[in-house]
N, C-alpha and C positions, 0 to 999 in steps of 0.2 A: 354713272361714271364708268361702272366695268365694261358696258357693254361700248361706251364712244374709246376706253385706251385696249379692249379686246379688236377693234375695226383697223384700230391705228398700228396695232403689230401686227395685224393679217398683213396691212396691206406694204407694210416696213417687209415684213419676209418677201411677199409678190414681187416687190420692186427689185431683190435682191434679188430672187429668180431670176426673174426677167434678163437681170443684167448679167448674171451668170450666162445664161441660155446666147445669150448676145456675143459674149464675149468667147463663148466654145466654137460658135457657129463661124466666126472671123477669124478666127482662127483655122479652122479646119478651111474656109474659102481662100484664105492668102497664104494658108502656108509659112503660120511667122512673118509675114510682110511687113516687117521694118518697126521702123520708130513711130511714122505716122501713124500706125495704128496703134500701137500702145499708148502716143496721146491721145487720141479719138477716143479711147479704151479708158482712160485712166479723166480725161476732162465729163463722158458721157454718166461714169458712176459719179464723181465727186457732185454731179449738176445734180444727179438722182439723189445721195444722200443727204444736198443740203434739201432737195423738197421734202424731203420725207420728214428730215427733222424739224424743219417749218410747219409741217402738218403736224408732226408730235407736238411740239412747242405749244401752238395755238388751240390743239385738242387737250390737254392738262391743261393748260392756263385756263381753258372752258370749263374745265371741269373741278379745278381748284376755286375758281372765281368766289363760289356763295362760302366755301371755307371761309376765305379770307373777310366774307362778309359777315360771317357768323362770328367770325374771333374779333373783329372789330366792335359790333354790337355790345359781344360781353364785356369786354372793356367797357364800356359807356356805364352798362346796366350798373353799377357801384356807385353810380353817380347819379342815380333814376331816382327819385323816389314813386313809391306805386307800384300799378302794375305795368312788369316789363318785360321782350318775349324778343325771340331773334329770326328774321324775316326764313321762311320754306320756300327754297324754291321751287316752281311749278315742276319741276323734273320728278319722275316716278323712281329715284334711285337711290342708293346709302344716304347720300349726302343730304335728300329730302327726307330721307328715315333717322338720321343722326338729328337735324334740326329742329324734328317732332318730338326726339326726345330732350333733348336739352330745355324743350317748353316745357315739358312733361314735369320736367324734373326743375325748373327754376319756379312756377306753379306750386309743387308740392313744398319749396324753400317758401313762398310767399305765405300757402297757409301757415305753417311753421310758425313763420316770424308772426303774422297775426295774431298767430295761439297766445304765442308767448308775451306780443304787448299787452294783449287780453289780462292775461295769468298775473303779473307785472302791477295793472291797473287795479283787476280786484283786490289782489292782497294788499297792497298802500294803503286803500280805502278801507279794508277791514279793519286791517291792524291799528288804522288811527284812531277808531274808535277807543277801543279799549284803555290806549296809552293816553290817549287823550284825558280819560274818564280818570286813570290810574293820577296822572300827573297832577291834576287839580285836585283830586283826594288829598293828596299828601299837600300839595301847596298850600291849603287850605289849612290845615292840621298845624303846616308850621307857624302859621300867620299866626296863630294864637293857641301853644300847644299847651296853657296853662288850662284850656276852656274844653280840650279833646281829651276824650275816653278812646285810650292807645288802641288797649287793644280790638276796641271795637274797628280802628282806622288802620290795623296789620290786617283783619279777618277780610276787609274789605280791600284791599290792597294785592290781598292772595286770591280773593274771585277773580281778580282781575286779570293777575301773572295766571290759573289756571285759564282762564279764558285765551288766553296768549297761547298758552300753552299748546291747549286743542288746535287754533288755528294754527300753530306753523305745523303739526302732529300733520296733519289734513293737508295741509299745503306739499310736505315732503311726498308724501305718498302721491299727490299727484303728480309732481313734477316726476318721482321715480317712472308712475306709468305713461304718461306719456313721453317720456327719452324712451321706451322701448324697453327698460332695465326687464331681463330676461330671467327669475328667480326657478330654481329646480321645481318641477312637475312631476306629481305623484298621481297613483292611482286612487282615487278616493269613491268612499260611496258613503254618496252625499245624503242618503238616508240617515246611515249613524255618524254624520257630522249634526247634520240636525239635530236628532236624539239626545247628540251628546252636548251640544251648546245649549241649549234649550231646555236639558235636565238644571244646568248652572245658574241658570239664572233666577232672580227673586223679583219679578216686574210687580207693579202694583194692579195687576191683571192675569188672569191666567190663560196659559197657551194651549191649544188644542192642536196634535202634530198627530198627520197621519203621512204615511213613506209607503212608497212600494218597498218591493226586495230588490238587491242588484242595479241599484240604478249606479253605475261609476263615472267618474268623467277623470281626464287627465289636469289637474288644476295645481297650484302653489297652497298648500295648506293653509298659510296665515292671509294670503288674501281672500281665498272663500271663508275662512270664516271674521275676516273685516267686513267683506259682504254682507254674510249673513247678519250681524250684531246690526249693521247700518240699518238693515231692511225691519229690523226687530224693534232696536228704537225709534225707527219713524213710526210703527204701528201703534206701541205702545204710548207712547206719545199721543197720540191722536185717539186712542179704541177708548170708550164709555163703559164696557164688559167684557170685551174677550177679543183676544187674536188668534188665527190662523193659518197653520203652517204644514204646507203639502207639499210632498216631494212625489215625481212620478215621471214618462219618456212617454214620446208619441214615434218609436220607433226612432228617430232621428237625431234626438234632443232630449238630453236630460229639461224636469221644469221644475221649477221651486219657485212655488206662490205663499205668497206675508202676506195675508189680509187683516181687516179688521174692522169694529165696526162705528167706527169715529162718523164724520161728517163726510169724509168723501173726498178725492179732487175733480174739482169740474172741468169737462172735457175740453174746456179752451185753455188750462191753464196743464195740463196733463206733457205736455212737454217743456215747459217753462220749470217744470218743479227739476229737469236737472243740468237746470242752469248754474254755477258755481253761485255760492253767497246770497242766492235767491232764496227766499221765505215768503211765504204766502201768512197774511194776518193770520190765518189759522195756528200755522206753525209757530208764530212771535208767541200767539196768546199764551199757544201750550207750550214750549219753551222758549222762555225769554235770552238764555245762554247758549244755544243751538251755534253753529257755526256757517250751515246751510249749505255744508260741503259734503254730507253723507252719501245724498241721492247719485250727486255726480260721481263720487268715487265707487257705489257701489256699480254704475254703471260703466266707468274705466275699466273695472275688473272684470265684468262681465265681458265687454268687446276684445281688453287684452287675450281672452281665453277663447275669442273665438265665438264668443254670443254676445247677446243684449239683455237689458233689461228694461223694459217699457210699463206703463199701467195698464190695468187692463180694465175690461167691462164687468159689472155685476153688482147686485141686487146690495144697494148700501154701503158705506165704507170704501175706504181705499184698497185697491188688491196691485201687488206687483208680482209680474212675472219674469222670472230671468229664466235664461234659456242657455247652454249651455253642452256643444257637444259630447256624445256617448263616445266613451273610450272606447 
């Protein structure tokens, strides 16, 4: 578009030229010669300007054109359901670079919405469980509360609301991280977070941690170590004798690997495990109150920071690696 309304002023100036140049020249051959030629004079520029503005006109109106189609489309798209996208014109210029990006960008709104029927769907479905379980508890209890041991039907009542609890716990954090919610970033060395989480804990297994020195990354304090706790109970969880935990950089990347030496996850299910509310029979057997939402959050944190967190290969047991760049 710059380059067809840069031709159309060239040639608006030229024309003016021209008729300047025209009108000095008649001038200097007649000597002022009358009226006639000031009509001549004055009919020959008015003939020039309205061409020129017929060329303007019809050159904008060319070059507005796929605007006007573009802005029409969006209108529509409110009313699309699916996917919906607004025509590029074959021209190589803004107007084809503007309507690349409004795809771009209406695309990144569809994953969006996606996510979020996604997010929507599993939470209904977890949470029904539990309420479900809760409700007919008590239902039950009042049918015939002369025949119910109370307090056995409050203890159970409270797994329930705890269970509740955890899920929406899990659910906040991730909707925090995916809105992008941007929490202060500190320097940490993720050695002695380790160290020091890990000193805390009383698993019914014991932890073997080995750290480099100096390994720091820039990260939110309370989410690296939501991470780490996530990465810690899934091992433990799962380990027969013993978990491990290494901290160390390949130059590039802080790593922190959780292993342990449970059953393992099998390498087709190896990306499935951080699906939200997914559970693999393994993980039911070994907790039946899990919420199935660790792996994915520990993995939100990881990508909000800049890294991942994948499984990895080796000799028995499950091993995760998160990655993580060096401050």
């Amino acid at each position: 578009m710059r380059a067809r309304l840069t031709a159309v002023a060239t040639a608006v100036a030229g024309a003016l030229l021209v008729l300047g140049a025209l009108g000095i020249h008649a001038a200097a051959a007649l000597d002022g010669g009358g009226m006639a030629l000031d009509l001549a004079l004055g009919i020959g520029f008015a003939v020039a300007l309205g061409a020129v503005a017929r060329i303007l006109w019809g050159t904008v109106g060319g070059a507005l054109r796929p605007v006007q189609v573009m802005s029409r489309e969006l209108k529509e798209i409110a009313d699309k359901p699916g996917e919906c996208r607004v025509s590029v014109p074959p021209s190589h210029d803004e107007v084809a670079e503007l309507a690349r990006s409004v795809n771009v960008t209406l695309e990144h709104l569809e994953r969006m919405a996606e996510r979020r029927h996604a997010f929507v769907a599993d939470a209904s479905h977890e949470l029904r469980s539990p309420l479900t379980g809760l409700r007919t508890r008590l239902e039950t209890a009042l049918a015939h509360p002369e025949d119910e041991d109370w307090p056995t039907v409050a203890r159970a009542a409270l797994e329930s609301a705890d269970r509740l609890q955890r899920i929406v716990r899990d659910l906040l954090v991730l909707a925090k991280l995916e809105a992008g919610a941007q929490a202060e970033r500190e320097k940490i060395d993720l050695g002695e977070l380790v160290e020091t989480e890990t000193a805390r804990r009383a698993g019914r297994v014991p932890i073997d941690v080995q750290v480099d020195d100096s390994v720091v990354v820039g990260a939110t304090p309370s989410h690296l170590v939501r991470l780490l706790t996530n990465l810690l109970d899934n091992a433990e969880r799962h380990a027969e004798s013993k978990v491990w935990v290494a901290v160390g950089s390949d130059g590039r990347d802080a790593l922190l690997m959780v292993a342990d030496d449970g059953p393992g996850i099998p390498p087709e299910e190896r990306e499935r495990v951080f699906q939200r509310f997914l559970r693999l029979p393994e993980g039911r057997r070994a907790d039946g109150d899990g919420t199935g939402l660790g792996l994915p959050i520990s993995r939100e944190i990881a990508q909000a920071h800049g890294g991942n967190l994948v499984v990895g290969d080796g000799p028995g047991g499950a091993r995760l690696i998160c990655r993580l760049p060096l401050y």
